[in-house]
N, C-alpha and C positions, 0 to 999 in steps of 0.2 A: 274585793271591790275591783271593777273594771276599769285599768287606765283608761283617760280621757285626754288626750294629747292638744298640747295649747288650749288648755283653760285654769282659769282660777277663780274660784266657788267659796261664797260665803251659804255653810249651811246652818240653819235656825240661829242663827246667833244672839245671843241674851249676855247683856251688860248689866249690870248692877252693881254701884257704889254705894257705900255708906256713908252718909254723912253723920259726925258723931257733933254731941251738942253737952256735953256735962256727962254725963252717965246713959243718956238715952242716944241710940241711934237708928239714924230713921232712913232706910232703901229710895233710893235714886235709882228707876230704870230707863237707864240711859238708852239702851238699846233691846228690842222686843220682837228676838222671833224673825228675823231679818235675814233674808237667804236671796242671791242673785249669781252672776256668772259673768264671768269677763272674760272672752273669747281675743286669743292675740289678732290683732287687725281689726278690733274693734272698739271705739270708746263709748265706754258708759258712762252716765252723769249722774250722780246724786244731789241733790236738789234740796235743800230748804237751809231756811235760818238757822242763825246761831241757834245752838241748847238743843238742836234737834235729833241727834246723834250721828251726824255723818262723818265728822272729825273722830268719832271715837272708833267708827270702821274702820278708819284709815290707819289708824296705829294700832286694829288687832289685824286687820292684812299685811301690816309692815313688822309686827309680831314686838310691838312696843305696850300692848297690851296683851291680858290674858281675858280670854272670853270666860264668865260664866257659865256659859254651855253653849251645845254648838260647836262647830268647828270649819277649817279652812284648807279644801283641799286645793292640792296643784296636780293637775293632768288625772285626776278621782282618786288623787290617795292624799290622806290625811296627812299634815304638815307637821315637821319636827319639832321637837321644843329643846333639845341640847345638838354637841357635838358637831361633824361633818355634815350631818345630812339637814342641818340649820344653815349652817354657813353658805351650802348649798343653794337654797330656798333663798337665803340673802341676797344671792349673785344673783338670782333670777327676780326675784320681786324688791323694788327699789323704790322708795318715799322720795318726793321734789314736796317740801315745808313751806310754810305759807309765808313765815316772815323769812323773806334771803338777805336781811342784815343780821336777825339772831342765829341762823343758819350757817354761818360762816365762821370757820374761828377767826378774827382779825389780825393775830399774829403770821398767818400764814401766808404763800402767794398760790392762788391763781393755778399754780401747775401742781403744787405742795395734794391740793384738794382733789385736783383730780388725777395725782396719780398714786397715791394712795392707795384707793379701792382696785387698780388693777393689778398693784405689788401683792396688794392681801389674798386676792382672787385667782391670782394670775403667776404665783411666784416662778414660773417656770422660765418666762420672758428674762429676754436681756434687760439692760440699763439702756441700751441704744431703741430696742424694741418697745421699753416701757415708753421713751422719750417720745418715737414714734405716735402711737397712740394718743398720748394725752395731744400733741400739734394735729391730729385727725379728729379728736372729738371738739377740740376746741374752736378748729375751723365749722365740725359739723352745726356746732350751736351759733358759728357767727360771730365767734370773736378772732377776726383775721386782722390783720394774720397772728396766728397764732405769738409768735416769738415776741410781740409787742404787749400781749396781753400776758404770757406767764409769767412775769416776777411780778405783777402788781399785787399789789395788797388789797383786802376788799375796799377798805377805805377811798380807796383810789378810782374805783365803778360805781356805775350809776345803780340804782337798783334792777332796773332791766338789767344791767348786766351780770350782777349778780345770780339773778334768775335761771337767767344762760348759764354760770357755771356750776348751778347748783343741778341744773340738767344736766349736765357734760359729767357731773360728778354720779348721776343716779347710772346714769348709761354705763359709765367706762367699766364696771365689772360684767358686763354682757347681759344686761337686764332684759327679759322679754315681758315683763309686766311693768310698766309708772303707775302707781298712788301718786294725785297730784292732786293736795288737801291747798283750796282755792290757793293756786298758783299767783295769780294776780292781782289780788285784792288790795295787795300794799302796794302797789307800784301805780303812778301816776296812769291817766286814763290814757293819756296819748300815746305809751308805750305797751300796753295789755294788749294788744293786738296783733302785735310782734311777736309775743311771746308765746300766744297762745298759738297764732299759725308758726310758729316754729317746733312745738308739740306737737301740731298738726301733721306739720311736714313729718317729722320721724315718727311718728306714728305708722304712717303708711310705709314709708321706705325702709324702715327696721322690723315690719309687721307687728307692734309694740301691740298689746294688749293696756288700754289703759281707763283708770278709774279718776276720773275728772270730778272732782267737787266742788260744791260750791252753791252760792248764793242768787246766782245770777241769770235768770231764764235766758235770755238771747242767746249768752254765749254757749250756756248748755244745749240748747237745740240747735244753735249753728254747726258745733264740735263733735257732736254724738249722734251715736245711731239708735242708743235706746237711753231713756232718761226715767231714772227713779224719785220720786216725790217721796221725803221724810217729813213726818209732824211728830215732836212730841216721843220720837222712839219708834212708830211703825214706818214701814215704806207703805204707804195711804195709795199711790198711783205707779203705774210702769205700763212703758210700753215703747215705741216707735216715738223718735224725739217732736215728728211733726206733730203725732198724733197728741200726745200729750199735752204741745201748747197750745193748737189751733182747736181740741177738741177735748177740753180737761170735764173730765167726771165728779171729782172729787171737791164738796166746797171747800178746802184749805188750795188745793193747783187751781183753782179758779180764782183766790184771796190773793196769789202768787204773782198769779199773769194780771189782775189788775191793779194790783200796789207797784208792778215793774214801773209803770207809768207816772205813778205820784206814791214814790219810797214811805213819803211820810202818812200814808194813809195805813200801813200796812197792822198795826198796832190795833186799831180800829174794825179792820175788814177781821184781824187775827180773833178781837172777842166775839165778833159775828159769828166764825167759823165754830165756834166752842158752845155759843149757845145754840148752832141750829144741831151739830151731829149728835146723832144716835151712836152708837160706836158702833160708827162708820168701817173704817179700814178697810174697805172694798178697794179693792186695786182692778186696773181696767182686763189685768189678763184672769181674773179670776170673773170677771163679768162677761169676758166675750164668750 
């Protein structure tokens, strides 16, 4: 296979869980067949509701899950599953968790968290040098000055802040990819916009390759340059972030974009969508 340099590729990937009930167990396919690309310098957005499998990508690209089949390369070769050449893949592809209170151990401080992953990654660094870094990542996310924020304990941040070090903490082994399973969702509305343009921001200035999920059409077409539509286990829609909100194909991305408006319809517009498809799963790059 052909190295492909800065990217990282979910190809056909099939999930399936069992749920067992007495003696009988019955297949849950979480994930169906689902294949995309995440180019460094770009963000892509996965899109839809809870149960729909996009949290479960996110922990077989962060290799907390094992795929059913299918598989996950980095730069076109197929990803380790032991040893060096894991740990490896580790440094490079890094998970930011949706809840940054259970995300945190609370015994810890603040520097404890992020300097960690560059002692494990990095063991060749001084003590002076490791030091270094973690007051450079800590500044990079915005908790300046740094010397103020390393001893605290989580307890002690607000949940934005938290967020922030749980970034600082994905970064400092020299990540060129973020899995970022809805970063914001737990954190008050007033501060998600911080957070997210601080993603933003390294995004571009570290040419981060990043996989943004999540619930919430604005922020995904604000953030992203190509946006995936999950229902139910397929990616149903893709393509160009404008394109998908202002020009959705698919009746579940059209259920989407008008429950954005009135959340509590979404239940409603979601049985519509089930009693009109055909099995649908037309995605827009397969139609153009």
């Amino acid at each position: 296979m052909t190295p492909v340099d800065g990217v990282l590729s979910a190809s056909h990937l099939v999930k399936t869980f069992r749920l067992r009930s007495g003696l009988r167990s019955t297949p849950v396919h979480a994930v169906k067949n689902v294949s995309f690309e995440v180019v460094r310098g770009r963000t892509v957005a996965l899109v839809g509701e809870s149960g729909s499998g996009k949290s479960t990508i996110a922990r077989i690209l962060a290799k907390l899950e094992t795929p059913t089949s299918g598989q996950v390369l980095l730069d076109g070769v197929p990803t380790p599953t032991r040893g060096r050449a894991l740990a490896e893949y580790r440094r490079r592809v890094q998970m930011v968790f949706q809840d940054p209170f259970a995300s945190l151990n609370p015994f810890h401080s603040v520097a404890h968290h992020v300097e960690r992953p560059v002692r494990i990654h990095h063991p060749e660094l001084t003590s002076a040098q490791v030091a270094a870094r973690v007051r450079d990542l800590l500044d990079r996310v915005q908790l300046s000055p740094a010397d103020r924020f390393a001893s605290r304990r989580p307890h002690e941040l607000s949940g934005g802040q938290r967020q922030r070090v749980a970034i600082a903490r994905a970064l400092a082994p020299g990540a060129q990819y973020v899995v970022a399973d809805e970063p914001v969702s737990m954190l008050d509305v007033s501060i998600r916009l911080g957070v997210l343009n601080l993603l933003a921001d390294l995004q571009r200035e570290q040419h981060l390759g990043v996989l943004y999920i999540t619930h919430d059409l604005a922020t995904a077409r604000h953030f992203s340059d190509e946006l995936l539509v999950m229902y139910r286990g397929d990616v149903v829609e893709r393509g160009p972030a404008d394109d998908v909100i202002l020009r959705p194909q698919h009746p579940y991305t059209q259920a989407l974009r008008e429950a954005a408006a009135d959340p509590e319809r979404l239940g409603a517009l979601r049985d519509e969508v089930r009693r009109s498809l055909r099995p649908l799963g037309q995605e827009r790059s397969a139609s153009a």
